[in-house]
C-alpha positions as CSV (number, residue, x, y, z in Angstrom):
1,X,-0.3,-14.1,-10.8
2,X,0.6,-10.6,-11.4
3,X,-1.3,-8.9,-14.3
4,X,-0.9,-5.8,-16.5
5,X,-2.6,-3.3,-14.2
6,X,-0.8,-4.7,-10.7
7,X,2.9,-4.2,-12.2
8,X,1.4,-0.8,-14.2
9,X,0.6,0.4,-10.5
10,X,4.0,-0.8,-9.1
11,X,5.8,1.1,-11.8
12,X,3.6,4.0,-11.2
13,X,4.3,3.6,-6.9
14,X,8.0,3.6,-8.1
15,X,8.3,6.4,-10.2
16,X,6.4,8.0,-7.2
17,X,8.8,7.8,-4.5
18,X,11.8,8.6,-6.9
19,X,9.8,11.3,-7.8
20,X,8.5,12.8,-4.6
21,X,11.7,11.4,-2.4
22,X,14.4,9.8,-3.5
23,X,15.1,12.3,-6.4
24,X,14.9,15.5,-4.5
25,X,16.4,14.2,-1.2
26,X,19.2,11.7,-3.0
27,X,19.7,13.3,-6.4
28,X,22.8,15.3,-5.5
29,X,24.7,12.6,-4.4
30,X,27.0,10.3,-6.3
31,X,26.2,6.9,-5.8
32,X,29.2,5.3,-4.5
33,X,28.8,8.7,-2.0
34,X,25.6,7.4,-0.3
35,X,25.5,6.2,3.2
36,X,22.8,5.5,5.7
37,X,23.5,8.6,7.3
38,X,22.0,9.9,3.9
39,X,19.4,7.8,3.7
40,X,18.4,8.5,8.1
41,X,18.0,11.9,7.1
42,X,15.6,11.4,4.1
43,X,13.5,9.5,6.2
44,X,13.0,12.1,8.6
45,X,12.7,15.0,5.5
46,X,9.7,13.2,5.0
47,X,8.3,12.6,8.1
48,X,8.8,16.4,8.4
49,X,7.6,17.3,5.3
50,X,4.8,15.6,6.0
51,X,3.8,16.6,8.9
52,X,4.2,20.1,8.1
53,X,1.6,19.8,5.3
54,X,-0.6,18.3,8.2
55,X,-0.6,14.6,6.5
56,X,1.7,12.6,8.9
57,X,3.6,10.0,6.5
58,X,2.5,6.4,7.6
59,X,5.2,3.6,8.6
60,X,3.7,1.6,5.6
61,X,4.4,4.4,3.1
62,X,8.2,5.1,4.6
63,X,8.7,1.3,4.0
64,X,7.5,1.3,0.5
65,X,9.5,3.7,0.0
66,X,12.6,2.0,1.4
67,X,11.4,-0.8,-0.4
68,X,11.6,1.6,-3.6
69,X,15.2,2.3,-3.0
70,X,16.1,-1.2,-2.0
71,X,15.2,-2.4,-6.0
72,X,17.2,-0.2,-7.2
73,X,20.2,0.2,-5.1
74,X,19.9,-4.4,-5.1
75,X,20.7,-3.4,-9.0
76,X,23.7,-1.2,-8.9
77,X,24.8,-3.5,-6.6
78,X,24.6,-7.0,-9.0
79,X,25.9,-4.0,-11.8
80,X,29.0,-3.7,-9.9
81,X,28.6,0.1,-9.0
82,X,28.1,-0.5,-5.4
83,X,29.5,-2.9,-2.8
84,X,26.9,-2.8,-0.2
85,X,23.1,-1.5,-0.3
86,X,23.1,1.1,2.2
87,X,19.1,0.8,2.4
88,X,19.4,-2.6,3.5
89,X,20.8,-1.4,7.0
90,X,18.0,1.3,7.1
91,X,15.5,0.2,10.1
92,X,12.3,1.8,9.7
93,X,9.2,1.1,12.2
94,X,7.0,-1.8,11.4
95,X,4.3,-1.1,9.5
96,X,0.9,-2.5,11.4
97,X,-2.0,-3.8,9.3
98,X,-5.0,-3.2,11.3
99,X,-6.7,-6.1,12.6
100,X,-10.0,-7.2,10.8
101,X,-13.4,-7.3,13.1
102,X,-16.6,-8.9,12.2
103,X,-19.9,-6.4,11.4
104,X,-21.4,-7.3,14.7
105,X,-24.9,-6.0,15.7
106,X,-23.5,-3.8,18.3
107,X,-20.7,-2.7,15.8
108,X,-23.2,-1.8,12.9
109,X,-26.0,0.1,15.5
110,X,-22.6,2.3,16.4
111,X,-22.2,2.6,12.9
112,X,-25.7,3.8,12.6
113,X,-25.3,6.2,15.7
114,X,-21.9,7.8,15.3
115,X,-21.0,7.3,11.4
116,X,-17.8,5.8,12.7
117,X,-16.7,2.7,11.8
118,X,-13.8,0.2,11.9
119,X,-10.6,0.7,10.0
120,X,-11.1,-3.1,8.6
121,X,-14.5,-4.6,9.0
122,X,-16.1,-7.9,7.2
123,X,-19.2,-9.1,6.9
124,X,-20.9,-12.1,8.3
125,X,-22.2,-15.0,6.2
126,X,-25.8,-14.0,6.6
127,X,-24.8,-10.5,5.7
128,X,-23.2,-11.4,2.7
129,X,-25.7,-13.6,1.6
130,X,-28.3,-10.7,2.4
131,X,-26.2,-8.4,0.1
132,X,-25.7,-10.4,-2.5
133,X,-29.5,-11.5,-3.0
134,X,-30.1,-7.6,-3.0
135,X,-28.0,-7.0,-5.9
136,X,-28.8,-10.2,-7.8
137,X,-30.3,-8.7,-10.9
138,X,-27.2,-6.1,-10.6
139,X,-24.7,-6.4,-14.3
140,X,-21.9,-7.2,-11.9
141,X,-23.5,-9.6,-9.7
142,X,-21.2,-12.2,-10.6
143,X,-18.3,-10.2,-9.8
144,X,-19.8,-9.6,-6.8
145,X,-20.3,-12.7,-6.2
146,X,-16.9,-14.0,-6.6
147,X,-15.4,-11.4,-4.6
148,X,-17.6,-12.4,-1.7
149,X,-16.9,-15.8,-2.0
150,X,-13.5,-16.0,-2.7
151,X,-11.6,-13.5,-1.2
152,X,-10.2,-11.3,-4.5
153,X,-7.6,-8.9,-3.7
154,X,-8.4,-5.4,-4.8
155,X,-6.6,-5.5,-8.6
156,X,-7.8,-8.9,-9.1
157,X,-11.3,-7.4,-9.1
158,X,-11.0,-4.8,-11.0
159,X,-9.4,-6.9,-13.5
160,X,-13.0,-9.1,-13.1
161,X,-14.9,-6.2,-13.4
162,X,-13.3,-5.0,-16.4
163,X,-14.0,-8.1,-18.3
164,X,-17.4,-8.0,-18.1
């Protein structure tokens, strides 16, 4: 189920990347011109930009980016002005989701001593049950509630919480 705010964001994320990327690093080139040579050498543009400004690009973002490209290159393609997507032979690195751990005792007195904590942690049942009771009288309690119990992906809550 895709709502108004989740393709708003996409639309936003593409106009993005042509934006930051694909205009400035593609825009001189005729389209039946482009290559993956072309497309190689953005890539690494923005790995060096990136790392230049001291934010080093992550895999994820390089293949949203491709991904980006791939939409609209997939169209000139079906509109005849293109035989072959050159960003469909473009191999990026993998991007890696990081690997969800549970808030263990040990995990949250770490927490507690060093301020660091996991890239992706999630509570236990007693936890959430603990949270939830602390918030009950909370005006979004029921969002809350929902969320914990089943699983809502970031823009689906917010699209709960709004219609409250």
């Amino acid at each position: 189920m895709t709502t108004r705010n989740q393709a708003s964001s996409t639309v936003r994320g593409y106009a993005s990347h042509v934006r930051l990327y694909l205009a400035p690093c593609l825009g001189k080139i005729l389209l039946t011109d482009l290559a993956v040579l072309h497309l190689h050498a953005m890539f690494a543009a923005i790995a060096r930009q990136h790392e230049v400004l001291g934010t080093p690009v992550t895999a994820a973002t390089l293949n949203r980016i491709r991904a980006t490209l791939r939409v609209a290159l997939n169209t000139a393609v079906r509109q005849g002005l293109i035989r072959d997507n050159p960003a469909a032979q473009v191999e990026l690195p993998g991007a890696r989701r990081p690997r969800a751990v549970v808030w263990t005792a040990s995990r949250v007195e770490h927490w507690k001593q060093t301020g660091e904590r996991p890239v992706v942690a999630v509570w236990t049942a007693a936890q959430t049950a603990e949270f939830l009771h602390a918030i009950r009288e909370h005006r979004l309690y029921a969002a809350f509630h929902l969320i914990a119990l089943r699983g809502l992906r970031r823009g689906e809550a917010a699209g709960c919480a709004g219609a409250t």
